[in-house]
N, C-alpha and C positions, 0 to 999 in steps of 0.2 A: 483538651481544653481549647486548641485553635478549632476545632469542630463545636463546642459547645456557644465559643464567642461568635463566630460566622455565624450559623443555626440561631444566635439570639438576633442579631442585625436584621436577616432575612424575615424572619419572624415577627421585627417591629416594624419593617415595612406592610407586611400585610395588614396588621395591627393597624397603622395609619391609613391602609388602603379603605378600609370596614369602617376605621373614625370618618373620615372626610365623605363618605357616600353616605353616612349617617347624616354628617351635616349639613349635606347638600338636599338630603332625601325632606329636611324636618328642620327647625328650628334648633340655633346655637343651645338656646336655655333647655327643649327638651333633649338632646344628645348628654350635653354635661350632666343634667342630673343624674340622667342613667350611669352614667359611667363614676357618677360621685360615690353613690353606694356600691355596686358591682365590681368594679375595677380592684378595689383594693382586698375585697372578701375574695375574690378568686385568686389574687396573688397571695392569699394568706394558706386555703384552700391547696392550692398547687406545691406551696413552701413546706407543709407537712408531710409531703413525699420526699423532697429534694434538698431541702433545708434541717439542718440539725435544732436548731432555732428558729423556728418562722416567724418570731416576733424578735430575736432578740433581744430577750429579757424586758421590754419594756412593757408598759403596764396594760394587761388586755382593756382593763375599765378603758386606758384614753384611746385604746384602738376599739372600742366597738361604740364610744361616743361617735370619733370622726366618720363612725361607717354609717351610724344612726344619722348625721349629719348631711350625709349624702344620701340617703333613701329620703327623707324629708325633703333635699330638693327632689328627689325622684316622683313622690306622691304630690308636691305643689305645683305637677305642668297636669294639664290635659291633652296626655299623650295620644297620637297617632301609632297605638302599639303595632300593626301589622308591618305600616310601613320601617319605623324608626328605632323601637323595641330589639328585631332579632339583630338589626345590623351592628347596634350600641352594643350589644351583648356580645356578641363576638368579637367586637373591640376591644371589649372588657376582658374575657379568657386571653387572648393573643398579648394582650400587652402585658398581664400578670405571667404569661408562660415567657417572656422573653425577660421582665424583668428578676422572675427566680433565675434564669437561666445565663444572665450577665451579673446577681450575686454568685452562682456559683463558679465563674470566670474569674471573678474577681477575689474571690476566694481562696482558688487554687494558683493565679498566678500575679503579677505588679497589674497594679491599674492601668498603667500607659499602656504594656502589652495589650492586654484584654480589650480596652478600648478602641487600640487601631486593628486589631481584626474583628472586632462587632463592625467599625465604621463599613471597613471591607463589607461586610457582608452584607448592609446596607446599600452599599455602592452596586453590588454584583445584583440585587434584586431589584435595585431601579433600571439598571441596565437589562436585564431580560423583561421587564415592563416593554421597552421599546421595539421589541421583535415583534408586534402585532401591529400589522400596517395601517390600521385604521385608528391606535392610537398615538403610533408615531403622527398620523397627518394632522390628528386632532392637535396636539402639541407644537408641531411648527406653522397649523396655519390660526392658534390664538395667539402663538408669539408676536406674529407678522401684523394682525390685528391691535393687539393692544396697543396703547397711549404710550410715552414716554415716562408719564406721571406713574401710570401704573406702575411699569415695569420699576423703578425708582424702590414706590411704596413696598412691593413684592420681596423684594431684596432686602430691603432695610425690616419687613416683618420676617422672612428667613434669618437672617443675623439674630436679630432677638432671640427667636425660638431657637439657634445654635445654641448660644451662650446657656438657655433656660435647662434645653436638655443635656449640655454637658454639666450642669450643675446638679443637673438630677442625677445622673450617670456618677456624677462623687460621691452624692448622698448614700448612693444604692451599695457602691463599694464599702464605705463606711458602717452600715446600718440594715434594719432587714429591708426586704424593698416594700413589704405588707405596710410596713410601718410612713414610710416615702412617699407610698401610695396615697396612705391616708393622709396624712399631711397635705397633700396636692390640692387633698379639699381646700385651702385655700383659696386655689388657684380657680376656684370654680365659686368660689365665692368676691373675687375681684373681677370674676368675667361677670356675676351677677350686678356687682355694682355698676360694671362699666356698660352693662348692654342697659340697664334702668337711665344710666345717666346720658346716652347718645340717644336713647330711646326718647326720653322726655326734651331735650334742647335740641335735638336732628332729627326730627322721626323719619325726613326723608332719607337718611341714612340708613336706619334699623328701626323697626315698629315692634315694639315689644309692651305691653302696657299690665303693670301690675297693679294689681289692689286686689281687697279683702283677702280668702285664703291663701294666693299664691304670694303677695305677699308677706302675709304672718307665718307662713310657713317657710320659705325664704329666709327670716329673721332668726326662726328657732334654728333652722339648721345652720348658719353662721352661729348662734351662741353653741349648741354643739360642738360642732370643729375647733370653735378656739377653746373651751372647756377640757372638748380631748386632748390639743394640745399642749395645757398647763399640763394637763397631768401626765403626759407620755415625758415631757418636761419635766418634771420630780421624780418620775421615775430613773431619768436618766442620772440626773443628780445623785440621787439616794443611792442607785448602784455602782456608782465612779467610784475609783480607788483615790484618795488623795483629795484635795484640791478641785474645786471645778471653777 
């Protein structure tokens, strides 16, 4: 299991490595959508090898809403598929193979354990990022570079994203990660809000500009996700012993 947790660490670093060159390759909105619908079919996909449950027991209907919820943002970008496509997509497998593989950590041992040797193995794989000298110079000579502001803002969005992924990392313990996955749609439906909303009052911030299909399609895939979520939501209900 300390092999399984380390191996899931390492693994969600590359995972991150595939996300951020996606989003550096291609716009926030086309990466997210990909990763809306994919991300959580392959973690579902991956669960029925490793997983005795790969839903646990919740209701496929609300898992394959929030997955339809995420290919509808997928079909409303006009994607750059060569550039943006393979790399999202690999994003997608890595993160679904790291998050069955931090359920089944969590499964066989306490959370805290399993957590602080995923973190480890997170830590050991940013650390062998920096044996390659021409990305070590890249890294201390933007450090040296950047503003004070920045450096500020960078930290304070790190903290966030701690907090966000240790709360996902509870969820995953708790529940399948197929299911966590899907739910995250959410999470790509407040990035839509917010890149619309900085987009329309900052545009010199982010230029994103929606209307007719991408934004009706946009719309249906938020009423999806929260749709699949009522019902993954009575499903949980309906199968609780006792009390909820």
């Amino acid at each position: 299991m300390f092999a399984v947790a380390f191996g899931a660490g390492v693994i969600q670093l590359i995972a991150n490595y595939f996300y951020y060159d996606a989003l550096d390759a291609g716009e926030a909105s086309q990466t997210l959508a990909i990763m809306g619908g994919f991300s959580p079919l392959f973690t579902y996909l991956i669960g029925i090898e490793l997983l005795k449950t790969p839903l646990g027991g919740a209701s496929i209907s609300g898992f394959a809403l929030m997955v339809a919820g995420g290919f509808f943002m997928f079909f409303s970008e006009a994607l750059n598929v060569k550039l943006v496509f393979p790399l999202t997509l690999a994003a997608a497998g890595t993160f679904g193979l790291s998050s069955v593989m931090q359920k089944v950590a969590f499964d066989r041992a306490n959370f805290v354990s399993a957590y602080v040797v995923f973190t480890f193995g997170t830590f050991a794989g940013a650390l062998f990022l920096l044996i390659r000298p021409s990305w070590r110079d890249q890294i201390f000579h933007a450090s040296e570079e950047a503003s004070p502001r920045s450096k500020e803002l960078y930290f304070l969005n790190r903290f966030i994203s701690g907090i966000g992924s240790f709360l996902i990392f509870l969820a995953i313990s708790r529940a399948s990660p197929a299911i966590v996955d899907a739910i995250s749609g959410l999470r790509y439906v407040l990035v839509f809000g917010g890149v619309y909303f900085v987009g329309k009052y900052h545009p010199r911030w982010l230029k994103e500009e929606y209307h007719g299909w991408p934004l009706k399609a946009k719309i249906i895939a938020t009423a999806l996700v929260v749709a699949g979520l009522v019902l993954v939501g009575l499903s949980g209900q309906a199968g609780a012993p006792g009390p909820t």
